[in-house]
Backbone as CSV, one residue per row, in Angstrom:
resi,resn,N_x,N_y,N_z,CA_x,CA_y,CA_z,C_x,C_y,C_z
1,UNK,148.795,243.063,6.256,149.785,242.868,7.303,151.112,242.468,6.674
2,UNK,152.172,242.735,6.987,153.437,242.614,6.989,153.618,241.325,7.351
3,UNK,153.165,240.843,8.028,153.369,239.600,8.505,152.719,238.432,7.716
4,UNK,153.630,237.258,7.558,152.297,235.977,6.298,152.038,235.193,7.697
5,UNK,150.500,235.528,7.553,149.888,234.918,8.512,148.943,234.190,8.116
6,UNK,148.601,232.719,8.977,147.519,232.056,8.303,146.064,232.083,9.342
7,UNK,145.621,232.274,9.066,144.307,231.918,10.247,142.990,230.859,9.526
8,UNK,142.535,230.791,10.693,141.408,229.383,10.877,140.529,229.928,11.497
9,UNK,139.419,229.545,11.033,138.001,229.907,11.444,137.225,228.693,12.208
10,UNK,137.264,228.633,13.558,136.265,227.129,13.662,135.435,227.481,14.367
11,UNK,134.024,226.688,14.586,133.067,227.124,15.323,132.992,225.548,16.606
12,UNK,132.486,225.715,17.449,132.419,225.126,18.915,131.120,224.792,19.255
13,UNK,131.131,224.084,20.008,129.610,223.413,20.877,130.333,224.298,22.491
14,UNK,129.817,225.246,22.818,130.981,224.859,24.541,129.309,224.321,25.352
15,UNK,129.647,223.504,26.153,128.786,223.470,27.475,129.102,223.784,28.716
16,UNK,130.272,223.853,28.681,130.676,223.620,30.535,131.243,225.520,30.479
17,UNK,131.646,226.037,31.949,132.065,227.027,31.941,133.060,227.149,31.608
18,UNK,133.958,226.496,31.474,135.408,226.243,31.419,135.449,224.927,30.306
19,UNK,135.975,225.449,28.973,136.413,224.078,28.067,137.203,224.704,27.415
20,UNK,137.855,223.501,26.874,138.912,222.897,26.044,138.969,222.832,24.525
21,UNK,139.144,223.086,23.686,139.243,222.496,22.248,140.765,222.509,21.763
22,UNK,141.220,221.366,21.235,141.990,221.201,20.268,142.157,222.433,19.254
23,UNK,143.144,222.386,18.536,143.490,223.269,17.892,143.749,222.081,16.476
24,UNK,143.263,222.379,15.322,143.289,221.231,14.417,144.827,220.895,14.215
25,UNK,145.502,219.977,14.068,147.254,219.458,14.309,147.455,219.396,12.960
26,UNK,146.652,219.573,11.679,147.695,219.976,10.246,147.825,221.620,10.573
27,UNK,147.066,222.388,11.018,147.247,224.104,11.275,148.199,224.780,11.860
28,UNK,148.451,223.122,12.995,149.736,223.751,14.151,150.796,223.278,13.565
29,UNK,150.883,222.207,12.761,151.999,222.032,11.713,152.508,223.076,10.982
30,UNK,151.619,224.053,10.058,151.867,225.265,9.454,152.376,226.409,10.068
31,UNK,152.369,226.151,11.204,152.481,228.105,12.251,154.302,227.743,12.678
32,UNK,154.200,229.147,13.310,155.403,228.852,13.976,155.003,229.008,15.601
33,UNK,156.079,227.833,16.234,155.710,227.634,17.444,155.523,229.054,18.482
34,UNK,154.476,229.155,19.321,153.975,230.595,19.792,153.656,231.636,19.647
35,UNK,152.982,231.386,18.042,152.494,232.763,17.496,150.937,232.404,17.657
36,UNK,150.825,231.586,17.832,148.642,230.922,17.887,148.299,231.574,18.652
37,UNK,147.329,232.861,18.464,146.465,233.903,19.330,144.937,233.731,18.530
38,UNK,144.673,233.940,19.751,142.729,234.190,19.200,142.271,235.848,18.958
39,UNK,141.736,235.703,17.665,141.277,237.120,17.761,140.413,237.388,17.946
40,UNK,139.150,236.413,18.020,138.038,236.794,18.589,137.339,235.440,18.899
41,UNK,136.433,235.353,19.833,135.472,234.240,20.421,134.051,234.970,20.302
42,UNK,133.457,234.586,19.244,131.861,235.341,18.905,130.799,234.354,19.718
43,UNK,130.335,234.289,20.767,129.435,233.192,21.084,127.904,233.483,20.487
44,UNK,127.359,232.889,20.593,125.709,232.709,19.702,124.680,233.237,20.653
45,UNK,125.272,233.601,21.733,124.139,234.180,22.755,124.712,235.460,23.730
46,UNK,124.218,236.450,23.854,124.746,237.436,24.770,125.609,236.676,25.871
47,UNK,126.514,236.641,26.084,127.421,235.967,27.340,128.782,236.714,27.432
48,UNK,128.998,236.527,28.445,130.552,237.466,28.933,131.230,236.083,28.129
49,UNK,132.428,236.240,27.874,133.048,235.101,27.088,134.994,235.601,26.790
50,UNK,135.688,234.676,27.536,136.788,234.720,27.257,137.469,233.370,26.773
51,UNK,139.236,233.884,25.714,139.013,232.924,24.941,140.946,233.251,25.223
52,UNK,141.696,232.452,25.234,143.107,232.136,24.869,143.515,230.981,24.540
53,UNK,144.811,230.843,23.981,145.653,229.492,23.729,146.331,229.035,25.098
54,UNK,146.085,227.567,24.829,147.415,227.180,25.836,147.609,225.553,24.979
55,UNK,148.900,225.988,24.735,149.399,224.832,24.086,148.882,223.638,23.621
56,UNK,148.437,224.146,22.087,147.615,224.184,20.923,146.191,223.746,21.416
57,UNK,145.732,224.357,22.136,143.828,224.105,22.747,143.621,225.600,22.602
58,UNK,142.748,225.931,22.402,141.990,227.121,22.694,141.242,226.363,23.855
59,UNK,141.289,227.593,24.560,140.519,227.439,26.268,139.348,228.647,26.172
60,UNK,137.812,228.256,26.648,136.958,229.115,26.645,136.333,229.345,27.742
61,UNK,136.084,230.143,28.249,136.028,230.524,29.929,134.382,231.553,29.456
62,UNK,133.282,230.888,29.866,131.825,231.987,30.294,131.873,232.179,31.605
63,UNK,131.299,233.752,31.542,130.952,233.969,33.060,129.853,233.746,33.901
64,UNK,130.452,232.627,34.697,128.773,231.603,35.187,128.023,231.155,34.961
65,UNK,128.502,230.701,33.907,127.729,229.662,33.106,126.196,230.067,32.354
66,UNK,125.449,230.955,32.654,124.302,231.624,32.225,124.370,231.216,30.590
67,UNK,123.471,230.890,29.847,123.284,230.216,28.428,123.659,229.290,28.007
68,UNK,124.680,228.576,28.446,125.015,227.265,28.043,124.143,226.380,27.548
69,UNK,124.030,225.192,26.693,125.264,225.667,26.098,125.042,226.557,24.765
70,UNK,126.075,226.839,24.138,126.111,227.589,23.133,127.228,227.818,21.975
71,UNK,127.212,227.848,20.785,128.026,227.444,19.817,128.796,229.159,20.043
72,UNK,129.936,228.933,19.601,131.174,229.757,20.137,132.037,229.767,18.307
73,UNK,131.938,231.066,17.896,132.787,231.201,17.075,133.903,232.031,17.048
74,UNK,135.162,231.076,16.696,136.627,231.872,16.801,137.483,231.801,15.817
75,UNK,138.488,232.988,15.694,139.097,233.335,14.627,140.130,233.293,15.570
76,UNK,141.258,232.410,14.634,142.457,232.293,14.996,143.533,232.209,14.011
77,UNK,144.395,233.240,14.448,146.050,233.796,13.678,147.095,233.332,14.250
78,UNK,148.171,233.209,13.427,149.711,232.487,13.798,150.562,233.087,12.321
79,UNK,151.749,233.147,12.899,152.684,233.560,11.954,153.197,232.272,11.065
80,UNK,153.014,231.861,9.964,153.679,231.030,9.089,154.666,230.641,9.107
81,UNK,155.205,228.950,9.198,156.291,228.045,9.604,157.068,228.915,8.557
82,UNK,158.056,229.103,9.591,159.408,229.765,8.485,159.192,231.336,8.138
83,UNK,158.768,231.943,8.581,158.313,233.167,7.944,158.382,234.218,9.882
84,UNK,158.794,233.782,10.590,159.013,234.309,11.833,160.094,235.516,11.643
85,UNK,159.625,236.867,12.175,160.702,237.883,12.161,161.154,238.300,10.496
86,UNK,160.206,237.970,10.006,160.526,238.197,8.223,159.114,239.082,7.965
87,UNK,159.519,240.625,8.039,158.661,241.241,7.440,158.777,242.162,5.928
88,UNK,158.535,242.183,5.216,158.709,242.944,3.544,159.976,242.248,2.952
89,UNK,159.642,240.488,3.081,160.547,240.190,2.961,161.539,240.899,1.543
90,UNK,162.069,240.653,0.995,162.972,241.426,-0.235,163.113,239.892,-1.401
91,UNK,162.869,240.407,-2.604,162.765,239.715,-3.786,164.252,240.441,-4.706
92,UNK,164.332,239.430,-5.939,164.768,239.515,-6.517,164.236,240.011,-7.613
93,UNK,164.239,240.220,-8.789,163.716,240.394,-9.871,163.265,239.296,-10.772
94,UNK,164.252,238.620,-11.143,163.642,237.575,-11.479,162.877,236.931,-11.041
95,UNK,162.807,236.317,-9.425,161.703,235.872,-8.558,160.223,236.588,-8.620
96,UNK,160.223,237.903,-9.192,158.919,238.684,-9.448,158.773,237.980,-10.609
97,UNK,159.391,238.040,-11.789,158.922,237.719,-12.947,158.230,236.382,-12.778
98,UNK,159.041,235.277,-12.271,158.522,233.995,-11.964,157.379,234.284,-11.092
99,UNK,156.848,234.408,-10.561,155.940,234.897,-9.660,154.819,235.312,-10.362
100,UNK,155.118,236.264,-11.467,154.017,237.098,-11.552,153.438,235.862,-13.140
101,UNK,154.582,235.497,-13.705,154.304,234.575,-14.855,153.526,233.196,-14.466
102,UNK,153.415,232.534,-12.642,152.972,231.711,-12.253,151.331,232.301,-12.278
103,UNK,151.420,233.200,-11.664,149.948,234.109,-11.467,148.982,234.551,-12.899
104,UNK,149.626,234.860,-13.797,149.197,234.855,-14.834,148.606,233.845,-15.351
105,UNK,149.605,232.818,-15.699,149.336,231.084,-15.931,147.823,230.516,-14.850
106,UNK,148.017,230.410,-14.161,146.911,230.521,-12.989,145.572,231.412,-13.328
107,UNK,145.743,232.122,-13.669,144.277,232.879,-13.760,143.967,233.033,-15.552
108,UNK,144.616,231.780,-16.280,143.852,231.325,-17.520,144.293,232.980,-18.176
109,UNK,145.688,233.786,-18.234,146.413,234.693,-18.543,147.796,234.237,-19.549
């Protein structure tokens, strides 16, 4: 992706038809404000299952409650603090060299 995006993987207890979770607050520190989307809500048992943000909670909605409860896994993306509307961003040359000489150094190179 074009985009520097960070995502988080967390998994859930839900019981009720309708819950709530926090969104971890060092993660929402990192994003930029209104890019936090869910890309997927995997629940642990056949269930209809919907999943969005609302200001930093993920909200999980089953349909009628049927299996409850049940552990709920979700993948969640946001665009990187500072990095909003910046796609392929553009380098310098030297900034490659530094870059690529950090990466080297790093992998015992």
């Amino acid at each position: 992706s074009p985009d520097v995006r960070f995502e988080d993987v967390v998994r859930v207890k839900m019981t009720k038809v309708e819950q709530r979770f926090e969104v971890d607050p060092l993660f929402m520190k990192t994003i930029e404000p209104d890019t936090l989307v869910v890309l997927s809500a995997m629940p642990s048992k056949p269930v209809t299952l919907g999943a969005y943000v609302d200001k930093g909670y993920v909200v999980l909605l089953a349909d009628g409650g049927q299996g409850l409860p049940l552990d709920v896994t979700i993948k969640l993306s946001a665009i990187r603090a500072g990095r909003r509307n910046v796609r392929f961003p553009r380098f310098t040359r030297d900034e490659m060299e530094r870059n690529t000489l950090f990466w080297a150094h790093w992998n015992g190179g």
